[in-house]
N, C-alpha and C positions, 0 to 999 in steps of 0.2 A: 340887490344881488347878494347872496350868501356867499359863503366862506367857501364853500362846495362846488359855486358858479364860479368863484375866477381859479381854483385848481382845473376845473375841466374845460376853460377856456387859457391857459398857460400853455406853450407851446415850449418845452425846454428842451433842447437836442443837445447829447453829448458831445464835448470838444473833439474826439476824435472821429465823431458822426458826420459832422458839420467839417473837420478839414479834409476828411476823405470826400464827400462831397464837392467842395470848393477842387480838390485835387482833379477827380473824375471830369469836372467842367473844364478846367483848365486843360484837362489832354484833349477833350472834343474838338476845345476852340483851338487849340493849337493846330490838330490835326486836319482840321478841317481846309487848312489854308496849306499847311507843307504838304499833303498826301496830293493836290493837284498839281501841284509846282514841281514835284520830284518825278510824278508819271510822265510830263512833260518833257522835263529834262533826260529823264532815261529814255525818250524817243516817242514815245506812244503818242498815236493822234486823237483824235475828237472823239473816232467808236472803241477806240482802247480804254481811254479815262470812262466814256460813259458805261463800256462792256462792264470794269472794274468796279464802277459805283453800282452797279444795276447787281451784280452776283453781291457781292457784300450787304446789301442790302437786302435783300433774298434771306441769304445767309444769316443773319443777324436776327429777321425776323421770324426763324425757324430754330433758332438758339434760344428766344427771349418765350417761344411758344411751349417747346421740349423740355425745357430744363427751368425758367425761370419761374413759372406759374405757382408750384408747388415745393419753395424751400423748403429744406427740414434745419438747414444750418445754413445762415444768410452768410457769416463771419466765413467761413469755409471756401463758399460760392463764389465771393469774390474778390479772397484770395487768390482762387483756382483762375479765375476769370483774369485777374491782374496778368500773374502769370502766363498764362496762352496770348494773352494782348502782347505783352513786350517780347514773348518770344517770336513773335508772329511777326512783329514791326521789326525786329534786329535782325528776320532774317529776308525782310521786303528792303532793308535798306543795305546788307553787306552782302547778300548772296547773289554771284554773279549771275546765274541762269534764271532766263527769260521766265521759264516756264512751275518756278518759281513764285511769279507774282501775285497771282488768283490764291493759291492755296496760303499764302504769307497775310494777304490779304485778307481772306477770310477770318483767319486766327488772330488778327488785331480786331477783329469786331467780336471779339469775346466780351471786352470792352464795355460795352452795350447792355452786358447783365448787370455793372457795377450798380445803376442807378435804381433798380427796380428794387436790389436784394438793399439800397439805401434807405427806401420807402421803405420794406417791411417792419427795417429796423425802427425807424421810428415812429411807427405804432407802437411797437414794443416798447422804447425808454420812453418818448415825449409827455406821456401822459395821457388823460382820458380829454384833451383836446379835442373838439369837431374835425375831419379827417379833415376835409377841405382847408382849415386853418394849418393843419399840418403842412399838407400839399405847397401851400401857399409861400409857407416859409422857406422848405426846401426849392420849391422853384426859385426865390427869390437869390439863395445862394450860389443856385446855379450858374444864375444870369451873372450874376458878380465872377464867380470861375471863369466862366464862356469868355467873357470880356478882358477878363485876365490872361488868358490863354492867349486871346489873338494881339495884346501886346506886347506880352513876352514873345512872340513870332515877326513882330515888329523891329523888339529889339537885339534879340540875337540873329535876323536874318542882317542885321547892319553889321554884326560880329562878325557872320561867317567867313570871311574874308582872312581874317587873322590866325583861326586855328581849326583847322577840321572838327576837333570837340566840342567846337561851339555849335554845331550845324545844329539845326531849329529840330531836327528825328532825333539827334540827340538827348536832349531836355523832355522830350514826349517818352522818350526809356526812361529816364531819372524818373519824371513823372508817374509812372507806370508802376515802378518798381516802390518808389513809397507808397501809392495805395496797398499792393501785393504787405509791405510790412506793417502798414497799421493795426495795433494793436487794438483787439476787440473793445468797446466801450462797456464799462462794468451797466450795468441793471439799477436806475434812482431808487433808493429805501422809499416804499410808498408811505405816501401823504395820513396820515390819522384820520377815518373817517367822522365826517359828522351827523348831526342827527337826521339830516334832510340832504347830504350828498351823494349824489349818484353816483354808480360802481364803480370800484380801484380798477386801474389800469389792468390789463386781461382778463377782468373778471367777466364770464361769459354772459352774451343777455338770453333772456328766459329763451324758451324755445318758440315759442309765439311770437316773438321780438329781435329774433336775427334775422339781421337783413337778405332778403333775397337770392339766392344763386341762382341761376342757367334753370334749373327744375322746374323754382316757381316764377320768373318772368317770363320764361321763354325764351325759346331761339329766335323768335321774330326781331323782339323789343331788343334783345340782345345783338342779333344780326344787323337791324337797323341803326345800332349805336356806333358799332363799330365802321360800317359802312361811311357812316357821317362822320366818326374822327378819321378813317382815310382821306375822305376829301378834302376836311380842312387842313389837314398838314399838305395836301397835295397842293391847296392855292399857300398855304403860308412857305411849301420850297418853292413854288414858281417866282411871288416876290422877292426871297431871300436872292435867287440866283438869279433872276433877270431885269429888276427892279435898277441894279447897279448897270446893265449893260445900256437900257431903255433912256438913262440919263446922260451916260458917257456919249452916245449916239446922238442925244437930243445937242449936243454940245456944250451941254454946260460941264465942270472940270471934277477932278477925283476925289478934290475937298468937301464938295458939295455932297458928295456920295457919303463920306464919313459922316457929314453934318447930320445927316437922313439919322445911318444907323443910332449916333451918339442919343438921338432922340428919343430914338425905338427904346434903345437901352433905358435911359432914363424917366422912361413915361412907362417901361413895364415894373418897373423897379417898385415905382411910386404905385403902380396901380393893385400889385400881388397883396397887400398889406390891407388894405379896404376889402379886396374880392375875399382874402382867408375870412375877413368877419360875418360873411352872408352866410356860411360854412351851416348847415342844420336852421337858416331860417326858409329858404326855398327851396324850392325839388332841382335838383341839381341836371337833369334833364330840359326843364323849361329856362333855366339860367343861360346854357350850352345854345339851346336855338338862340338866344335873344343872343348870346357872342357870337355865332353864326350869321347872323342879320347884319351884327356892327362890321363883321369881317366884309361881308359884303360890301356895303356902302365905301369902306376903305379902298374896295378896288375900283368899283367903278368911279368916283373922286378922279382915281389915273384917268380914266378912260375919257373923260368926261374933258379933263386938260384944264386949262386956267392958269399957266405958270406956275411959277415957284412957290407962290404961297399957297395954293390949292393942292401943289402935294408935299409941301411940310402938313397940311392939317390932315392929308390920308394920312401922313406917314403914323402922326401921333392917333387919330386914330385905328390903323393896324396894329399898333403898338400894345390896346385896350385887347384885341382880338386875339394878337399870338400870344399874351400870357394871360388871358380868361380861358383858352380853348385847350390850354396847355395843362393846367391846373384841373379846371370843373370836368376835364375829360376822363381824367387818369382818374377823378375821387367818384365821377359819374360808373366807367367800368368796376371798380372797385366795390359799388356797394350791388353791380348787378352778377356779381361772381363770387362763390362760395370762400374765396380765396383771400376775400379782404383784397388792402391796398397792395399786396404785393402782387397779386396774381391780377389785378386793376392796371399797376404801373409795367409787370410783363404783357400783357395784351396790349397795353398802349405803346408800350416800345415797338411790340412787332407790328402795329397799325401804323405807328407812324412810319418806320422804315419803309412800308409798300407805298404810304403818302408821298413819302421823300423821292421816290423813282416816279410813280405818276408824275407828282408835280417838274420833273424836268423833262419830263421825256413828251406830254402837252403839248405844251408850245412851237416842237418844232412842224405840228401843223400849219404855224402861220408861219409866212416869210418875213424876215430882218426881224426887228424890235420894236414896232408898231406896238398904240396901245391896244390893240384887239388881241392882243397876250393876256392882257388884265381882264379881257373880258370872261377866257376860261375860267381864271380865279373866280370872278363873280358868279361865276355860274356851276364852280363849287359849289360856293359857299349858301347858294339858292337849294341847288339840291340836298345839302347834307339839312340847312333850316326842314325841309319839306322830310326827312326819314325821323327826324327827331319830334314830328309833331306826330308822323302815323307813332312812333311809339310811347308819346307821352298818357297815351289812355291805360296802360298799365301802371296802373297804381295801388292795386294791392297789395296788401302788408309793409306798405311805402313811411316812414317815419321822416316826421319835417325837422324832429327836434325840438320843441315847441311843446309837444305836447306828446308824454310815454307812460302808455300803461305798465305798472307795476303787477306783474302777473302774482307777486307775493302777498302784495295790500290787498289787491283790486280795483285801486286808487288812482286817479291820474293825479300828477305831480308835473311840474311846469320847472323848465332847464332853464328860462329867463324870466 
């Protein structure tokens, strides 16, 4: 491996790239737990919380479609973004009228752009990294924020008691408001090239050699991708939200429940690091079935029953699926859109948002928390396998990595 090979497999993200990041995760996970406990408490019943996730979700992914697609200034974006989010939560949590909450609501899932316009950025500093290595890293930060988030809501909801300022909406402002002030991350002095390394970071590839957009795959290939990352975010919120409900019911206790997640967390953590490496050896299409297939087997596992140790080993393996499908999806849209990763990670936002409301709204076809909830999931994740293999026959001007014609030499040259 040359001197060439391990700059363009470096993944460096600047400090302020990487704590905005961890920041954005930690508002998600936070939110994700106070924003159903406060709807509650201010009165709303079961079709108010769901009306209120179902619009904002809506919403969010008609924000991530209009406006995220095509930055011209990420740094700008989401500060602007920060901004509308905390003003949106300060006035969903101080402002007395009802009528109020939808529109307050909305304007915190401004929110939702932070991540996408994160991704752009780091194509821009990281380096000439494989995008999926990129991907990979940033997902893994995330999941460490996420996880940070719903501790810190752990531990200030034990505060709230003492001082109104401590209430857990609170910390999701603070939160909000330092990504709003992070200071842009400067631009890394590119690398000295050498005699056999491949092109500095934005330097463009020939015109025979950039990757695909909408034009030349198609609406089909393109419609069919997206279709399949709908579904599997739709089975991966069915388990997130009913998963917890199907065990507390089964009667085993709330510990058990933790035990589950802590695992998830810990076996996607360990898994992102190895998947960033496959980054430019497979077709990132054929990867996505084959986690579509794993996601499967993960459910029906549930379904299937066997106590306790039969779904500790779904759990770990769903854990392989939500952060394979998470990752290979966003770097999968990305190289079939003119737009690169940024307009990759906004199409994935707004897929997964419409995933996130399918997947709750499913299941109330079956009665109680039976495992034939799991079987929807599975039956995702069969369908979305089957849209991902009609569109695997497009592979024109499709690059593995592996092997890149140099349209300057005429030479092919080999990246590993």
């Amino acid at each position: 491996m040359t001197s060439g090979d391990l700059r363009r497999d470096r993944v460096s993200v600047p400090a302020a790239l990487s704590t905005g990041l961890l920041l954005n995760a930690a508002f998600a996970g936070l939110l994700s737990v106070t924003l159903p406990l406060w709807l509650a408490d201010r009165g709303h019943g079961k079709v108010g919380i769901a009306a209120f996730f179902l619009l904002t979700a809506v919403f969010a992914a008609a924000l991530n479609l209009l406006v995220g697609r095509r930055p011209r200034n990420w740094a700008r974006v989401v500060r602007t973004a920060a901004v509308v989010s905390v003003a949106g939560l300060a006035a969903l949590s101080y402002l007395p009228w009802s009528w109020t909450v939808f529109p307050a609501g909305a304007a915190t899932m401004a929110m939702s752009l932070v991540y996408p316009q994160y991704m752009a950025a780091a194509q821009q500093l990281a380096g000439p990294a494989p995008e999926l290595r990129v991907v990979a890293r940033l997902r893994t930060l995330y999941v460490i924020g996420y996880v940070a988030g719903l501790g810190l809501f752990s531990v200030v909801s034990a505060l709230d008691g003492y001082a109104e300022v401590l209430r857990p909406i609170n910390w999701a402002l603070l939160i909000g408001a330092v990504i709003a002030l992070l200071p842009r991350p400067a631009a890394p002095a590119p690398a000295p090239a050498d005699g056999q390394s491949a092109e500095q970071p934005g330097e463009r590839e020939p015109a025979e050699e950039q990757r695909p957009g909408p034009a030349r795959t198609g609406l089909w290939v393109l419609g069919c991708t997206v279709a399949a990352i709908v579904l599997l975010r739709a089975a991966d919120s069915l388990r997130g939200v009913y998963l917890p409900l199907y065990v507390l019911h089964g009667g085993w206790s709330e510990q058990w429940v933790s035990a589950l997640f802590a695992v998830t967390v810990v076996v996607e953590i360990a898994v992102l690091r190895p998947l960033g490496r496959i980054g430019g050896r497979y077709r990132d299409g054929a990867v996505l079935t084959l986690i579509a297939a794993v996601g499967g087997v993960s459910f029906l596992l549930v379904v299937i029953g066997g106590g306790r140790p039969v779904l500790l080993v779904s759990q770990i393996v769903y854990a392989v699926f939500t952060a394979g499908f998470q990752a290979v999806g966003m770097t999968l849209l990305g190289r079939l859109l003119k737009t690169g990763a940024a307009g990759g990670a906004s199409l994935y936002t707004a897929a997964v948002q419409i995933g996130s409301a399918a997947g709750v709204l499913a299941p109330l076809a079956v009665s109680g928390y039976s495992p034939a909830i799991f079987t929807i999931a599975a039956g995702f994740c069969a369908v979305s396998c089957l849209l991902l293999v009609l569109a695997l026959p497009d592979r024109a001007g499709r690059r593995t990595g592996r092997g890149r014609v140099r349209a300057a030499t005429g030479t092919a040259t080999t990246s590993r």
